[in-house]
C-alpha positions in Angstrom: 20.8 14.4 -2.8 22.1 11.4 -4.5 24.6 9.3 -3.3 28.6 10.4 -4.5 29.9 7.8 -7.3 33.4 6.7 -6.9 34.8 9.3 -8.3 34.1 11.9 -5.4 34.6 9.4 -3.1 37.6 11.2 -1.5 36.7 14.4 -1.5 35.8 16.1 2.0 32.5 15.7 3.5 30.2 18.5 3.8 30.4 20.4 7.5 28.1 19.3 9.8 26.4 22.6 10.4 25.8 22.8 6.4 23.9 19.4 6.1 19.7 19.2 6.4 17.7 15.8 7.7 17.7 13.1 5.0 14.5 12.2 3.4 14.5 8.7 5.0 16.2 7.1 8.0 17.2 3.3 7.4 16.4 1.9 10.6 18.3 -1.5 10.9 18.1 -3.4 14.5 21.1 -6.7 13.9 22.2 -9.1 16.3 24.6 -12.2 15.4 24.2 -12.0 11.7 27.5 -10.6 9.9 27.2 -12.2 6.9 23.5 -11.1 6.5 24.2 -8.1 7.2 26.8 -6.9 5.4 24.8 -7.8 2.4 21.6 -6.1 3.6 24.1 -3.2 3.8 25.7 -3.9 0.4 21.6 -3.5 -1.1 21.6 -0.4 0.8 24.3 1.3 -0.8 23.2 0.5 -4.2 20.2 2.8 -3.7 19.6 4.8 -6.3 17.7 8.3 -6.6 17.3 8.9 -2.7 18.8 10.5 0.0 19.2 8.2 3.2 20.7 8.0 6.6 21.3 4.8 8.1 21.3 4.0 11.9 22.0 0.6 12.6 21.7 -0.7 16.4 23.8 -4.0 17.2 22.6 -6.1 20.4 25.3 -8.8 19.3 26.9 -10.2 22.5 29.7 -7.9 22.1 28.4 -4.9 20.4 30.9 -5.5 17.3 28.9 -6.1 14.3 30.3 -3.2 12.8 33.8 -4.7 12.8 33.4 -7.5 11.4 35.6 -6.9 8.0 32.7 -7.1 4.8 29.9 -5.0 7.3 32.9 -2.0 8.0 33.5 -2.6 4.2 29.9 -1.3 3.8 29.9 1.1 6.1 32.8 2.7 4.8 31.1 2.4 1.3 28.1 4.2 2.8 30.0 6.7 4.4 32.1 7.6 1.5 29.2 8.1 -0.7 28.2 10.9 1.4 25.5 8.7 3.2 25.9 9.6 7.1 25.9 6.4 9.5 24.9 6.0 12.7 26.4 2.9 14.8 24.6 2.3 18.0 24.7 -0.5 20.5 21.9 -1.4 22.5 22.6 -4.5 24.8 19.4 -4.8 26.9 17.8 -7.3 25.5 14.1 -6.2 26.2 12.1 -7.4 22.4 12.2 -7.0 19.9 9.2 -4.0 20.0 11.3 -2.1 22.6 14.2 -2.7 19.8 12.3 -1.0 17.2 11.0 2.1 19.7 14.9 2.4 20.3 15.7 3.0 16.7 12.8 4.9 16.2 13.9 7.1 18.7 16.9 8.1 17.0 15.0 9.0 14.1 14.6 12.3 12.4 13.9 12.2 8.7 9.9 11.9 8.1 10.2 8.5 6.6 11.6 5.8 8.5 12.2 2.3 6.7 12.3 -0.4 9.3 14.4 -2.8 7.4 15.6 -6.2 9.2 19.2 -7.4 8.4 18.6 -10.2 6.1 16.9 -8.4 3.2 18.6 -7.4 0.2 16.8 -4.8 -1.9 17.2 -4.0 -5.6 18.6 -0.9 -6.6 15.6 1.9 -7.0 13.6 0.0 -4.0 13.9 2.8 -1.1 12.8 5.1 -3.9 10.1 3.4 -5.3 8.8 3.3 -1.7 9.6 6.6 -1.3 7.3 7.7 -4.2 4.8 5.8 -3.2 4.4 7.0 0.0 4.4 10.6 -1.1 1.8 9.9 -3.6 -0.4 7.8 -1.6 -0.1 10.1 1.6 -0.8 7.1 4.2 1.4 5.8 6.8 2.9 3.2 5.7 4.3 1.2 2.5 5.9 -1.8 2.4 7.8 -3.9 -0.1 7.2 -7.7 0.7 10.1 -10.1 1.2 10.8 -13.2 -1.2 11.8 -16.0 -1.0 13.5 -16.9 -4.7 14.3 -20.7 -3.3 10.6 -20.9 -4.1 10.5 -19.2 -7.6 9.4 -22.7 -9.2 6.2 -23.0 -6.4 3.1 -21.4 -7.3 0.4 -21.2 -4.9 -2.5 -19.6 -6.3 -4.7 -20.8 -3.9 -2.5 -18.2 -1.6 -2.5 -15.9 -3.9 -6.1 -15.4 -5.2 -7.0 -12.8 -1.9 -5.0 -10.5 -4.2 -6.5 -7.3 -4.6 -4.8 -3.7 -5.9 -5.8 -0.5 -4.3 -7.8 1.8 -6.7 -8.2 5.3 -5.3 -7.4 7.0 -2.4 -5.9 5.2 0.7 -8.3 5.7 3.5 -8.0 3.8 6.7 -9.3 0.1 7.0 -9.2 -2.3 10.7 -7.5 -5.6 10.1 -8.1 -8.3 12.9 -7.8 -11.8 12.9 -10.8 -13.5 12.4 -11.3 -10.5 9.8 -11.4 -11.2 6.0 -8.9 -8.8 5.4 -6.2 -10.5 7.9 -6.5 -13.7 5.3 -4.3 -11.4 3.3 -1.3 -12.8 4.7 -0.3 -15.6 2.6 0.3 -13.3 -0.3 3.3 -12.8 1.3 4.6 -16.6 1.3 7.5 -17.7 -0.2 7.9 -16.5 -3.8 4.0 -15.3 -4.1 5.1 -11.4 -4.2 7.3 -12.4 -7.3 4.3 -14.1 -9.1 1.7 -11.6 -8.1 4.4 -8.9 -9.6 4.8 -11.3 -13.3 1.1 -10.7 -13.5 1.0 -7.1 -13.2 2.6 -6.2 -16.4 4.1 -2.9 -14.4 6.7 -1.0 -16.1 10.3 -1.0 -14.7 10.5 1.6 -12.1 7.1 1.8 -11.7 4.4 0.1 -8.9 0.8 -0.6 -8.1 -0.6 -0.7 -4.7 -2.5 -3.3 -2.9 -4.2 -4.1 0.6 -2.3 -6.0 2.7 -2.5 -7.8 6.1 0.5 -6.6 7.3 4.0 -6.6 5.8 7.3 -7.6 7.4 11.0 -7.1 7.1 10.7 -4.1 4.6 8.6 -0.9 5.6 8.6 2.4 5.4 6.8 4.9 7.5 5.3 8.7 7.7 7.4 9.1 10.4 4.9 11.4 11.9 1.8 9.0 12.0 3.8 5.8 13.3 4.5 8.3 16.4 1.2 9.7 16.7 -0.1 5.9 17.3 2.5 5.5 19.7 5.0 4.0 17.3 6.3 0.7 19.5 5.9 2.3 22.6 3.9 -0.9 23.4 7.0 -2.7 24.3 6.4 -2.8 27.9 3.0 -4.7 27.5 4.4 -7.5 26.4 7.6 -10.0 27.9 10.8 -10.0 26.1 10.1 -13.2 24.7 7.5 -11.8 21.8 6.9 -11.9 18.2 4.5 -9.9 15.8 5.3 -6.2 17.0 5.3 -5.0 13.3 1.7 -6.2 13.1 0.4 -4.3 16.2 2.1 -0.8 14.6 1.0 -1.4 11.6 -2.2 -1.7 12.7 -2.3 1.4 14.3 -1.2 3.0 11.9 -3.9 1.3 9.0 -6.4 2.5 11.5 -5.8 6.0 11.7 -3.4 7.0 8.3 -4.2 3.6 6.1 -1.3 1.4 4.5 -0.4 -0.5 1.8 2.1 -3.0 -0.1 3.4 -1.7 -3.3 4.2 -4.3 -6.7 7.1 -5.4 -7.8 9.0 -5.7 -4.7 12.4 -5.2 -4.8 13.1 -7.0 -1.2 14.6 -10.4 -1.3 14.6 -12.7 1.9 18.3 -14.2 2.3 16.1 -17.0 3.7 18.4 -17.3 6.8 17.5 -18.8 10.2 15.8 -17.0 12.2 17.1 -15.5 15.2 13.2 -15.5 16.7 13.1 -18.5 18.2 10.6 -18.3 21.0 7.3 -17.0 19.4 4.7 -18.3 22.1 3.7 -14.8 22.9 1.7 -13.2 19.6 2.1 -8.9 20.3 -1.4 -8.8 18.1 -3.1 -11.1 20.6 -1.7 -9.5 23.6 -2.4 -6.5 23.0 -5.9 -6.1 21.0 -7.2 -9.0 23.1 -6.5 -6.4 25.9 -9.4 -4.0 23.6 -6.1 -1.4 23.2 -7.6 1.8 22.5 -5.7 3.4 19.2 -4.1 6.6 20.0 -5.2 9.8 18.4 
């Protein structure tokens, strides 16, 4: 189902008991970011050619994110384009991991898209994604963040560990120390944008490629990220932590394989982030620990 254009916007929704699981949940954890928000929410409702369910899970001080006039604006936006919302809070502050698992619990669609709330994504993103991941049959896709500050700073010395994935997905082990975890730097500042000129890919169209990992913008087989546990991890580590997406991700590259896909339509609002104290690395914690991967 696609989303209602304006001029259905008043007409009754559907009953409850007639309406089926979207295809993908937008799982959006916020705290303290309004303005950030509200446009990651405005991206989201410019989604084209997919069916989507948001759930968004505020741990602001007060719980109110969802009142703060342009968010309800896109709620309401969301809601009138036939796209249920789900507004949760969560105040117990235990990571940003046991965050995640919390959304994740709330899930049912079999794609999940952890998206974090300063990311705006070009219409025909969630699809592309989408595709993707139905084509590629792994466990994860993700769209890289950029940072179009940048758009004048090249860095091919970042980017020359660049490499597109040519056949099947299979499952790969990234570590650090491991030449495939020096894949991270294609995902500084503007790189995905650069990487993306180069590719010559027609619009609406992507190419696959190994990553390290892949923040801010992923979307998962629902049913492998809970087979490896999904972030169930959370109470391995303090509060204080950064780096959960990595150890999931991870997990799930072990057993199911995952990529990044080209062009990425995620742009970074380059806001400050609300992850200040990142002393404790999830990835070190817990694989230092020799972490057995479910199956």
């Amino acid at each position: 189902m696609t989303a209602r254009w304006s001029g259905s916007w008043a007409a009754a929704p559907e009953p409850a008991e007639t309406t089926t699981p979207a295809d993908v949940d937008v799982l959006i954890p916020t705290v303290g970011r309004p303005a950030e928000l509200a446009t990651t929410l405005a991206g989201l409702a410019a989604q084209t050619d997919v069916d989507l369910r948001l759930v968004l899970s505020d741990q602001s001080r007060d719980g109110d994110a969802a009142t703060e006039p342009a968010v309800a604006a896109m709620v309401r936006v969301l809601e009138a384009q036939g796209r249920p919302v789900t507004l949760l809070t969560h105040p117990e502050r235990r990571g940003l991991a046991e965050h995640r698992q919390f959304l994740l619990d709330h899930a049912t669609a079999p794609a999940v898209l952890f998206l974090d709330d300063d990311v705006w994504l070009e219409p025909g993103s969630i699809a592309r994604m989408a595709d993707a991941l139905h084509s590629l049959r792994c466990g994860f896709v993700g769209s890289p963040v950029q940072g179009l500050s940048y758009l004048a700073d090249r860095r091919p010395q970042e980017t020359s560990v660049f490499e597109r994935w040519d056949g099947p997905v299979v499952p790969e082990v990234v570590r650090r120390g491991t030449s495939a975890f020096d894949r991270w730097s294609l995902h500084n500042a503007a790189n995905p944008t650069h990487l993306a000129a180069e590719l010559d890919v027609e619009p609406g169209g992507w190419v696959p490629y190994r990553v390290a990992w892949v923040g801010a913008c992923v979307l998962y087989d629902r049913e492998a990220l809970e087979t490896v546990g999904g972030f169930g991890f959370w109470e391995s580590l303090p509060p204080e932590h950064a780096g959960e997406d990595v150890v999931a991700q991870w997990r799930v590259m072990e057993r199911f394989g995952g990529v990044g896909i080209l062009p990425s339509g995620a742009v970074h609002l380059e806001a400050p982030t609300t992850v200040t104290d990142r002393r404790v690395d999830a990835p070190d914690v817990l694989f230092d620990q020799g972490e057995v991967i479910p199956r």
